[in-house]
C-alpha positions as CSV (number, residue, x, y, z in Angstrom):
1,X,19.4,18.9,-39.4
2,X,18.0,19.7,-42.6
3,X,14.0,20.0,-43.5
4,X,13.7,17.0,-45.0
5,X,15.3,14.8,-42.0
6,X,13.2,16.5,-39.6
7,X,9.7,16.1,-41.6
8,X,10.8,12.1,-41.9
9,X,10.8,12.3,-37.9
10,X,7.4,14.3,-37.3
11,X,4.7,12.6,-36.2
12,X,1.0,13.3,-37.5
13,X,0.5,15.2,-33.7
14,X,3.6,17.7,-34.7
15,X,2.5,17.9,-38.2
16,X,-1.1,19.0,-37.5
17,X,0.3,21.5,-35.2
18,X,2.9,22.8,-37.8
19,X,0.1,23.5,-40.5
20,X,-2.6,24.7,-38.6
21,X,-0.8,27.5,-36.9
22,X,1.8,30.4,-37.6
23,X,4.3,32.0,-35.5
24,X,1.6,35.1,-34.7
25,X,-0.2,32.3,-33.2
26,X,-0.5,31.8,-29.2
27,X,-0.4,28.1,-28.4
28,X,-2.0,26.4,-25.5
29,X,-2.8,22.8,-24.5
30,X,-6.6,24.0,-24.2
31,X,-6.2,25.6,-27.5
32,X,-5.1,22.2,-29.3
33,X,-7.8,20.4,-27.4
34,X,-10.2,22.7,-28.6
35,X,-9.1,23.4,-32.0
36,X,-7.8,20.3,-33.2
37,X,-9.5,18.4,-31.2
38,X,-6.4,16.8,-28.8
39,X,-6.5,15.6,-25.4
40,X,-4.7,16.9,-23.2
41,X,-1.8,14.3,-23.3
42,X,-1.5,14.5,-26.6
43,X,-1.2,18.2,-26.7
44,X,1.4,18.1,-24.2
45,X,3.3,15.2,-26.3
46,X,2.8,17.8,-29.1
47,X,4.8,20.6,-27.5
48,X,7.3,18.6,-26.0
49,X,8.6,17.0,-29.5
50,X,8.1,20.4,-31.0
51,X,10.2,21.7,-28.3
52,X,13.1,19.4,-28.6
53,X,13.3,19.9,-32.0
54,X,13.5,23.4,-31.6
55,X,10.3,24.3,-33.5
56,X,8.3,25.9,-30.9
57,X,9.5,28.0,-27.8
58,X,7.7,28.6,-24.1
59,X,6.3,32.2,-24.2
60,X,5.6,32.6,-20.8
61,X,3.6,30.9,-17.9
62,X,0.9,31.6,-16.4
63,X,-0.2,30.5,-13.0
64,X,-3.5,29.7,-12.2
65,X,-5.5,29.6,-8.5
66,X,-8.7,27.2,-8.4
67,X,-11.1,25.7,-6.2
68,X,-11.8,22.5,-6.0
69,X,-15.1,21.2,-4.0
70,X,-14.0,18.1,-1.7
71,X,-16.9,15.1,-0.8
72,X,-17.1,16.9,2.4
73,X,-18.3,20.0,0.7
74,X,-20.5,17.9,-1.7
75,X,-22.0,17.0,1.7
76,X,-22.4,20.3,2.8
77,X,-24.3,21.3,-0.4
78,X,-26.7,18.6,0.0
79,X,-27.7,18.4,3.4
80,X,-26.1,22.2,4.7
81,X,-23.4,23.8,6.6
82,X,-23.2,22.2,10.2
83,X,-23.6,26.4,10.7
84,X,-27.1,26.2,8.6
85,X,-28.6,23.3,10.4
86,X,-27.8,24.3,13.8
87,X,-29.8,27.3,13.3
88,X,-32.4,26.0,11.1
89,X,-33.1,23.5,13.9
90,X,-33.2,26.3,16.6
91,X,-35.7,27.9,14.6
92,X,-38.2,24.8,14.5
93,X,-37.3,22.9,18.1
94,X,-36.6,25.9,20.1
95,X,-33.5,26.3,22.9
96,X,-31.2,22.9,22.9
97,X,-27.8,22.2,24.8
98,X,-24.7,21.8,22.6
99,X,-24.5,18.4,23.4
100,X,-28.5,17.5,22.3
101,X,-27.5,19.3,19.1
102,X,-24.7,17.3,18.0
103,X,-26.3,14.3,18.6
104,X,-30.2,15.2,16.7
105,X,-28.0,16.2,14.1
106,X,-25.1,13.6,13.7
107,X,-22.6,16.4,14.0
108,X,-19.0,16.3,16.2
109,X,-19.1,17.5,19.3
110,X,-16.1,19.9,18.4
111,X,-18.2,21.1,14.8
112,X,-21.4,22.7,16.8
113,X,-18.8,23.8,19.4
114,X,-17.1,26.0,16.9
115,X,-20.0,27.0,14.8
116,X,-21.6,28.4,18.0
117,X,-19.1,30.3,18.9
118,X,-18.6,32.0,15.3
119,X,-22.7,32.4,15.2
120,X,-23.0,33.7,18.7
121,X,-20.3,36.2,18.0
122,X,-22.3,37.6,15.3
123,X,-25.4,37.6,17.7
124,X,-27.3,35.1,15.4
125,X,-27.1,32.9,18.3
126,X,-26.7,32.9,22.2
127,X,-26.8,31.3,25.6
128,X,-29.9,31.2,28.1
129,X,-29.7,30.5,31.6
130,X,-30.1,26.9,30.8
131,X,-27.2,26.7,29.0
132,X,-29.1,26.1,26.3
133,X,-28.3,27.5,22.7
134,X,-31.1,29.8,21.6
135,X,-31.6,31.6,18.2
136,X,-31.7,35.5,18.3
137,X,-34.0,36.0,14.8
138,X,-31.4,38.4,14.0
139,X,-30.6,38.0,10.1
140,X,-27.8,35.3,8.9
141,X,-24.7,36.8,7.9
142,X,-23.6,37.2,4.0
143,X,-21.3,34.4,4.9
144,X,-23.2,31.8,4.8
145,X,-25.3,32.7,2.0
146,X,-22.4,33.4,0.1
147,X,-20.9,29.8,1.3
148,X,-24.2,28.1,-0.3
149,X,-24.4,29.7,-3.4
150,X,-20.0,28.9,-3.6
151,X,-21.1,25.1,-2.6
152,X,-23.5,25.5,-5.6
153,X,-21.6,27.0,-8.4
154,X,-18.4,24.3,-7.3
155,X,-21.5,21.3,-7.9
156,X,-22.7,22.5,-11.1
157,X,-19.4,22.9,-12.5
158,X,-18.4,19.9,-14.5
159,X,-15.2,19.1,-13.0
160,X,-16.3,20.8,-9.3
161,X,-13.5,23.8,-10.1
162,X,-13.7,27.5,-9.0
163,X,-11.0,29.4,-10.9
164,X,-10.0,32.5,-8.5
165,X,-10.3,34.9,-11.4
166,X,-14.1,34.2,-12.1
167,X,-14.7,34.7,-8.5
168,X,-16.2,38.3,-7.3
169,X,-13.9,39.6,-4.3
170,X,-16.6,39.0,-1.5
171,X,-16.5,35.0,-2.5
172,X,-13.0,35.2,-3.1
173,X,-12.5,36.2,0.6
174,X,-14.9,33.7,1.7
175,X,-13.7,30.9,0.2
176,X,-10.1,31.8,1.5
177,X,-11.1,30.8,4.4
178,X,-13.2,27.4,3.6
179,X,-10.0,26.3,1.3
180,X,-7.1,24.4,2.5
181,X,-4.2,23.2,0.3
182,X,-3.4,20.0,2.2
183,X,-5.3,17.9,4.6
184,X,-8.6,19.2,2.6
185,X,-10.7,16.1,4.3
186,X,-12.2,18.5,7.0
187,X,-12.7,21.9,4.5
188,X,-15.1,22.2,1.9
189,X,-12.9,23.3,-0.7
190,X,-9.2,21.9,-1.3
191,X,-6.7,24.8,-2.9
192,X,-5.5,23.8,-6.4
193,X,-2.6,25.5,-8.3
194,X,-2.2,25.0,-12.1
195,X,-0.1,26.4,-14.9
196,X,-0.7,27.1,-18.2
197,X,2.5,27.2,-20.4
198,X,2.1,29.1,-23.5
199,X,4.0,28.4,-26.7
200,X,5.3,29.9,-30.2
201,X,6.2,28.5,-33.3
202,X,9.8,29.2,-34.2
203,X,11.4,31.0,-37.2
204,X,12.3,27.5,-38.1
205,X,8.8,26.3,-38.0
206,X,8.4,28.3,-41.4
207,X,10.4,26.5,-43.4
208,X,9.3,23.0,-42.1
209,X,5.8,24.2,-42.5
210,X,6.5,25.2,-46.3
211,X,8.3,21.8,-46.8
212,X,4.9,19.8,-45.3
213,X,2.9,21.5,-47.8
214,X,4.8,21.2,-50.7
215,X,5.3,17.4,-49.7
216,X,1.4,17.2,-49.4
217,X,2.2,15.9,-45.6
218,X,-1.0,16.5,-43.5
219,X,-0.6,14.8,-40.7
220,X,-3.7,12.5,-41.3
221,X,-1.9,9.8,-43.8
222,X,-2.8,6.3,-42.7
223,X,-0.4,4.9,-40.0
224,X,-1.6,1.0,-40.2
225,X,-2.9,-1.3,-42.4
226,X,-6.1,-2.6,-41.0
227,X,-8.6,-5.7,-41.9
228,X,-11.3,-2.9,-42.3
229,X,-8.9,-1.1,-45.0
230,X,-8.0,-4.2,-46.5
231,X,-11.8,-5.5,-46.5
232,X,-13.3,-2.4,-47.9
233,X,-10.9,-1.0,-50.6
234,X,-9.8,2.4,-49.1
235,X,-6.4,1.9,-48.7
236,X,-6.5,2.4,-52.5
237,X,-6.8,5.8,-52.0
238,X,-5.2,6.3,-48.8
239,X,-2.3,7.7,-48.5
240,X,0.5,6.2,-45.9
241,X,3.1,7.5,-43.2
242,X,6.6,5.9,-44.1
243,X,8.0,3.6,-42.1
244,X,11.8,3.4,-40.8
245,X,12.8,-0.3,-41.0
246,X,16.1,0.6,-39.3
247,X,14.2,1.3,-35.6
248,X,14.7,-1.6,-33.8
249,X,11.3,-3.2,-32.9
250,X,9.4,-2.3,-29.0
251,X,11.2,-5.1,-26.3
252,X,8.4,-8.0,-25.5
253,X,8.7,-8.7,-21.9
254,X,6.8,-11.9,-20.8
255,X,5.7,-11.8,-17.8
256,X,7.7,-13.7,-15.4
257,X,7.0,-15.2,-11.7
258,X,9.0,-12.6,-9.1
259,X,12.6,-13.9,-8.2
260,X,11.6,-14.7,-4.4
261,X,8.6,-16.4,-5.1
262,X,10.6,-18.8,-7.4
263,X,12.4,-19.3,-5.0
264,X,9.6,-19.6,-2.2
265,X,8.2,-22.2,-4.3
266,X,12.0,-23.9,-4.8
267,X,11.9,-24.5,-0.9
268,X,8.1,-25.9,-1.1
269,X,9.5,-28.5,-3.4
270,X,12.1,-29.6,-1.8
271,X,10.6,-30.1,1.4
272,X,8.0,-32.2,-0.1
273,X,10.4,-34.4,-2.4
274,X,12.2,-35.3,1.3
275,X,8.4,-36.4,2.6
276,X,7.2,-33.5,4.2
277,X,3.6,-32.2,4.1
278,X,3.2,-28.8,4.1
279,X,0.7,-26.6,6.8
280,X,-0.7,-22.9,7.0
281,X,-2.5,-21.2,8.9
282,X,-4.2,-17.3,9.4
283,X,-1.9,-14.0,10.6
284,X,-4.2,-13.5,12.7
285,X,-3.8,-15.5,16.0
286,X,-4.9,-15.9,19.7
287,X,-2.2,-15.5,22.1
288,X,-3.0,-18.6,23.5
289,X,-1.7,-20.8,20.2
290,X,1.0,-17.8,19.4
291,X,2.9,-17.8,22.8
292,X,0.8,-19.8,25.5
293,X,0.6,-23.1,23.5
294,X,4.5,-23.0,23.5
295,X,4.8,-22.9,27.1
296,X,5.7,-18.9,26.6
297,X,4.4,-17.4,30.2
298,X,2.1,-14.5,30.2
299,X,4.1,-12.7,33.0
300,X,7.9,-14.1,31.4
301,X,10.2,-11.3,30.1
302,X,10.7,-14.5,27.5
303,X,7.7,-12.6,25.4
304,X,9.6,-9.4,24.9
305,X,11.6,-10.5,21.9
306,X,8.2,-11.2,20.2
307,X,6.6,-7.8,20.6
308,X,3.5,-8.2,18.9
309,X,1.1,-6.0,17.1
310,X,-2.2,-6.3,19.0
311,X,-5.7,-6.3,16.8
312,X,-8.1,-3.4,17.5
313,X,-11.6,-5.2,16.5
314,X,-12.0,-7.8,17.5
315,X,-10.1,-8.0,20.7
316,X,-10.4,-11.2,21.4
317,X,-11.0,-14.5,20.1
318,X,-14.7,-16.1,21.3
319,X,-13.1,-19.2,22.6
320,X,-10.0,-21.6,22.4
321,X,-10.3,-25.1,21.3
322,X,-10.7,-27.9,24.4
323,X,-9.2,-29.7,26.0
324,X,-6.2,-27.9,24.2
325,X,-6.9,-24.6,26.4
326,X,-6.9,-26.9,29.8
327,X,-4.0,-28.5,29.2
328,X,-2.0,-26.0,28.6
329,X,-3.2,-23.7,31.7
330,X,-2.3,-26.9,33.8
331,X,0.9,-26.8,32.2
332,X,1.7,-23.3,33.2
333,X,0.1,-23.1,36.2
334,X,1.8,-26.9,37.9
335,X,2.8,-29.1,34.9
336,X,-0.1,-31.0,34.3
337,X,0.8,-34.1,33.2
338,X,3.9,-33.4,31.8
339,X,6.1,-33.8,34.8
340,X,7.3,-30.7,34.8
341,X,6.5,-28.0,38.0
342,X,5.2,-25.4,35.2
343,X,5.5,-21.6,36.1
344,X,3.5,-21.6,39.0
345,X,1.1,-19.0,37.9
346,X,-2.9,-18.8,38.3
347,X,-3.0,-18.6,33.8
348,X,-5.5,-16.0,32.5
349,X,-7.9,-16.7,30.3
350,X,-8.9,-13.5,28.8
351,X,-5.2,-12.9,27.9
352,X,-4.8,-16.1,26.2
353,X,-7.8,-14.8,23.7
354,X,-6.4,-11.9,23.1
355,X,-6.2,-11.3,19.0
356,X,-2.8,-10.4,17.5
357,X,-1.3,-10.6,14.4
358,X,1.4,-14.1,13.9
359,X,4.6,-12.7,15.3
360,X,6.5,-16.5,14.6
361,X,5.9,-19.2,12.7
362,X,6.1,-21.6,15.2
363,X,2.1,-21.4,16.1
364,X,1.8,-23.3,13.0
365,X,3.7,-26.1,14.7
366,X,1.7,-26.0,17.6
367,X,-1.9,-26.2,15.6
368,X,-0.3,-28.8,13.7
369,X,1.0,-30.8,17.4
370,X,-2.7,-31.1,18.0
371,X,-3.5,-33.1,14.9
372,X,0.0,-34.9,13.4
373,X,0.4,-38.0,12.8
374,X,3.6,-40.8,14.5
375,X,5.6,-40.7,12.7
376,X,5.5,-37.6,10.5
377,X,7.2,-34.5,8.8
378,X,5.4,-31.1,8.2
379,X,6.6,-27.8,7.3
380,X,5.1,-24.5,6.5
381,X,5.9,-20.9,5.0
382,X,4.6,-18.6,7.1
383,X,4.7,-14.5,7.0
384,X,5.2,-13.0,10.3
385,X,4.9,-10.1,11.9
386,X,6.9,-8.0,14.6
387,X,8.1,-5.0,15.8
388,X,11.9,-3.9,14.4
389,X,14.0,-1.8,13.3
390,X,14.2,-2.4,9.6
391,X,17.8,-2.6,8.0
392,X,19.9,-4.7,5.6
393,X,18.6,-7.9,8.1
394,X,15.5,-7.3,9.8
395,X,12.1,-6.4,8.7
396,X,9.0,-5.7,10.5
397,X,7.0,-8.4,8.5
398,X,8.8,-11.6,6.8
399,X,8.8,-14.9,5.9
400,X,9.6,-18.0,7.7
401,X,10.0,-21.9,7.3
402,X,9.0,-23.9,10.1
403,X,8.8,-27.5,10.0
404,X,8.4,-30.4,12.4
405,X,9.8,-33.7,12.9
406,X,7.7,-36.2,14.8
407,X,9.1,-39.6,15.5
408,X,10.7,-42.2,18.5
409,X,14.1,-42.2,16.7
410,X,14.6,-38.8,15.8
411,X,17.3,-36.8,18.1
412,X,19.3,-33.5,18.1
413,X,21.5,-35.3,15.3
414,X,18.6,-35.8,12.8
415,X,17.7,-31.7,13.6
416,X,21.2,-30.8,13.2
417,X,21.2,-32.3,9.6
418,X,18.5,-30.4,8.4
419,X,19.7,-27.2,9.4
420,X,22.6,-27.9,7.3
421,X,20.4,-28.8,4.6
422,X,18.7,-25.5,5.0
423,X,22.4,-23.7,5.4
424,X,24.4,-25.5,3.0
425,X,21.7,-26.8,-0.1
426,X,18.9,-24.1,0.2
427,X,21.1,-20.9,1.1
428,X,24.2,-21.8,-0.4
429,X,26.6,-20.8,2.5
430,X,29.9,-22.6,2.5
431,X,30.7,-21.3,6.0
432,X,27.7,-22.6,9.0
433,X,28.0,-22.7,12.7
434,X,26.0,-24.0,15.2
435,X,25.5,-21.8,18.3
436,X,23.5,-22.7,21.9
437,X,20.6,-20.4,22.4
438,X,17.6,-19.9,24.2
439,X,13.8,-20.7,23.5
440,X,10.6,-21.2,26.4
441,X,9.5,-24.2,23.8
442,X,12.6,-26.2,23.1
443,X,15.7,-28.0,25.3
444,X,18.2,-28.1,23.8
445,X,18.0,-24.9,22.0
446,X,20.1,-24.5,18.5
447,X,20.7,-21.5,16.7
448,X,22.2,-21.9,13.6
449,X,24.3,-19.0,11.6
450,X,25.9,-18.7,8.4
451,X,28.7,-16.1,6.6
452,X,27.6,-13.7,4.4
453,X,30.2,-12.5,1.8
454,X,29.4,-8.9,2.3
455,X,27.4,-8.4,5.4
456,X,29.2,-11.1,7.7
457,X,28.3,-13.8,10.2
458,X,24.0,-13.3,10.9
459,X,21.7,-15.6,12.1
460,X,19.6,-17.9,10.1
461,X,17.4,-19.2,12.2
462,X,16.9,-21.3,16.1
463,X,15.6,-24.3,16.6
464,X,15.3,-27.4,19.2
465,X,13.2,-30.3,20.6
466,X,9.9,-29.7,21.9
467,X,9.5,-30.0,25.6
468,X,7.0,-32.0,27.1
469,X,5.1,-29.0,28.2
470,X,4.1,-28.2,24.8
471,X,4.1,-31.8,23.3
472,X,2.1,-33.1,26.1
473,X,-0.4,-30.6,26.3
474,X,-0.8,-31.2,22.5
475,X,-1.6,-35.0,23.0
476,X,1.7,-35.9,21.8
477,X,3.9,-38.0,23.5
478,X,7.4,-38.5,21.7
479,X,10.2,-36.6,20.5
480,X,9.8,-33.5,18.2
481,X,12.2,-31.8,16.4
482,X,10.9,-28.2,15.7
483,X,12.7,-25.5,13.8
484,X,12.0,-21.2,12.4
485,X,14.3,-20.2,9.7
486,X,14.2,-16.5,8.3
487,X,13.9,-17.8,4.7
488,X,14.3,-14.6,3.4
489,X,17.6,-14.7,4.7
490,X,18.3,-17.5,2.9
491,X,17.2,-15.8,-0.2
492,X,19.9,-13.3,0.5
493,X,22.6,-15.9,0.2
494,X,20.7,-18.0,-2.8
495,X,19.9,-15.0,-5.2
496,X,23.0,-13.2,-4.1
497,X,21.7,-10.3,-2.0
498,X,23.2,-8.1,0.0
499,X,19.8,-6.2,1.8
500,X,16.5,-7.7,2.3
501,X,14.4,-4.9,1.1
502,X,15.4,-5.9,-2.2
503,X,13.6,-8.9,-2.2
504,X,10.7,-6.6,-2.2
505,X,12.1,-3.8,-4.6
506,X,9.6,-1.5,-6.8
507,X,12.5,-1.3,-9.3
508,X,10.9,-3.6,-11.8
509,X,14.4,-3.9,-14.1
510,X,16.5,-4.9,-11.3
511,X,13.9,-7.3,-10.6
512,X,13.6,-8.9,-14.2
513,X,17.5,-8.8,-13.6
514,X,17.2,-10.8,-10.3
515,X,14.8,-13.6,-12.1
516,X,17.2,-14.0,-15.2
517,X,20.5,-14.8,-12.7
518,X,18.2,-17.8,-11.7
């Protein structure tokens, strides 16, 4: 390529570079950001368009060691070592066990555990008969002086770095040992490891420097015409880049709603054109509406398949709803009212308020049993949570669709025509079965399945009629056709899928890709 070519394709960054320097010339990042007043991306930018067009060449690298102070170190410079204020509190409370110690001074038990035994095998400090910890008066050890004035020095640095070659070789032993490269939270110092990459102009960089000067090409022509220019007459003097009409302008990507929540909201809308009214609810649920409210027993091996992530604070819920919570403890301990013999249990009631996070979406159903109204049709997304093994069909959160039907005349026909609504309309399977299965909340039990062109037969969702333990217990006293659907497996089907985790894929082309098939 000749000179001429490559000066049309120089930007002012490789240009000011060019004519400032010669090949005799050392060239850093620090140099440019110093010199020609770069930051440090654009010195970088710099060297890598210089590099590729074979203008300048790495010299050599050189590695560099710093120290980096971490916020528990910051701590330590402000309020002291747990090593310092153990011993200055010796010195002005007298003799104190361990245990005293960590707890006047807000320290772990396991910190003044190990700083005693480092102190008391220098002889600063020592056990009396007490078993108390008792300062010597001996003199600290150059340690810890040497650890403040590090802790110093890292705080009054502007950027809280230590570089290993500026260190004398007493601090550079010491801080050896209060630096950690990983898992820094517990050290005062975290381990750093830079390199600086030194460069050359090229023989060639000669020539395309004599071409930029005879041009008159500084690297500081004007690059856009501005209102200011316009307004205040200096582009009259100004002298412009060129400008390559043949590059073919930047892409302008809208921004666009993600594929699955297109077709989240598809669902929404289709629900609610047939008459449905749609209900939510929180992840977080008591285990009273999320199993015991659907007749699940707290003893059953019926809860296993619903392994549940239990919530750490709170425990438990302060109370569940009346006369909701009676009925369904009569319900499980002897029927209630519902005719049935229930599971002859004495229920617990500090299990029922035990906090978890929504492992189906069925609980909506049941908070929405409490308050529906005869006749009626409700339906609700809802994101789940359970334990499982993730693959191509299972994930340990997703998405659901539950919906009820509420009515005298509704049977197992009227369910059995939604689910091939849901199958047939929504998914777009062309092959759907209809299998028997097994729920503690609904007789008869339907699962329904469809075909997947490349991953096979899987099932879609299950579904049934309420029994009258749950309807009952709810206040409700008719039929209710109830259904779950994994609706992001029927997003596998509709968007033409083959793994679920692509729904949620950080691979933001093949997600643009995914929105313009719809």
């Amino acid at each position: 390529m000749d000179a001429q070519t490559i000066i049309k394709n120089l930007h002012p960054l490789e240009i000011k570079v060019l004519r400032a320097y010669t090949s005799k010339d050392e060239l850093t990042s620090e140099k440019l950001q110093k010199e020609l007043d770069y930051k440090e991306g654009h010195a970088n930018q710099a060297f890598s368009w210089l590099t590729g067009k074979g203008l300048t060449e790495v010299v050599r690298k050189e590695p560099h060691t710093f120290f980096e102070i971490t916020e528990l170190g910051r701590k330590y410079a402000e309020v002291g070592t747990p090593e310092a204020r153990i011993v200055k509190f010796l010195k002005e409370k007298g003799p104190h066990a361990l245990p005293q110690i960590a707890s006047e001074l807000s320290l772990e038990n396991k910190d003044v555990g190990s700083a005693f035994g480092t102190l008391s095998k220098e002889g600063v400090l020592s056990m009396d008969a007490e078993k108390k910890a008792v300062y010597s008066g001996k003199e600290l050890p150059a340690r810890m002086t040497l650890t403040e004035k590090l802790l110093s020095k890292a705080i009054a640095a502007a950027d809280g770095l230590l570089e290993q070659t500026t260190l004398l070789a007493e601090e550079n032993s010491i801080i050896g040992d209060l630096a950690k490269k990983r898992g820094a939270a517990n050290s005062a110092f975290r381990i750093v490891e830079r390199e600086t990459v030194v460069y050359k102009l090229t023989a060639d960089a000669a020539e395309i420097k004599k071409a930029l000067e005879a041009a008159g090409v500084t690297g500081n022509e004007t690059g856009a015409i501005t209102s200011k220019i316009l307004v205040d007459g200096s582009w009259k003097n100004s002298s412009f880049r060129g400008y390559n009409i043949s590059i073919p302008p930047a892409r302008i990507i809208p921004g666009r709603t993600s594929a699955y929540v297109s077709f989240l909201e598809s669902v929404k809308d289709k629900l609610c054109s047939l008459g449905f009214e749609e209900f939510d609810g929180p992840l977080v649920e008591s285990e009273f509406w999320n199993c015991d409210a659907l007749f699940m027993p707290q003893f059953h091996a019926a809860r296993d398949i619903h392994d549940v992530y239990s919530i750490k604070n709170p425990t438990h819920a302060k109370f569940i709803e009346e006369p909701y919570l009676s009925n369904v403890a009569a319900a499980h301990k002897d029927g209630g009212n519902t005719g049935s013999r229930g599971w002859n249990y004495e229920f617990d009631h500090e299990m029922t308020r035990r906090l978890i996070l929504r492992s189906q979406g069925t609980v909506l159903s049941a908070h929405q049993l409490a308050k529906a109204k005869i006749p009626g049709k409700y339906f609700g997304i809802a994101r789940c949570f359970r334990y499982d093994k993730v693959d191509a069909t299972h994930l340990s959160d997703f998405y659901q669709t539950e919906g009820i039907v509420l009515g005298d005349d509704v049977n197992l026909k009227t369910l059995l025509g939604f689910l091939e609504m849901f199958a047939v309309e929504i998914a777009g399977a062309t092959e759907v079965k209809y299998v028997p299965g097994y729920f503690p909340f609904t007789e008869p039990s339907v699962e329904v399945h469809i075909k997947h062109p490349v991953l096979g037969w899987f099932e879609l969702g299950g579904s049934g009629i309420f029994r009258p333990e749950v309807t009952k217990a709810m206040g409700v006293d008719c039929p209710v056709l109830a259904w779950g659907i994994g609706i992001d497996r029927m997003a596998l089907m509709a968007l033409g899928l083959n793994d679920l985790r692509e729904l949620f894929s950080s691979d933001i082309e093949q997600v643009r890709l995914r929105k313009a098939k719809l």
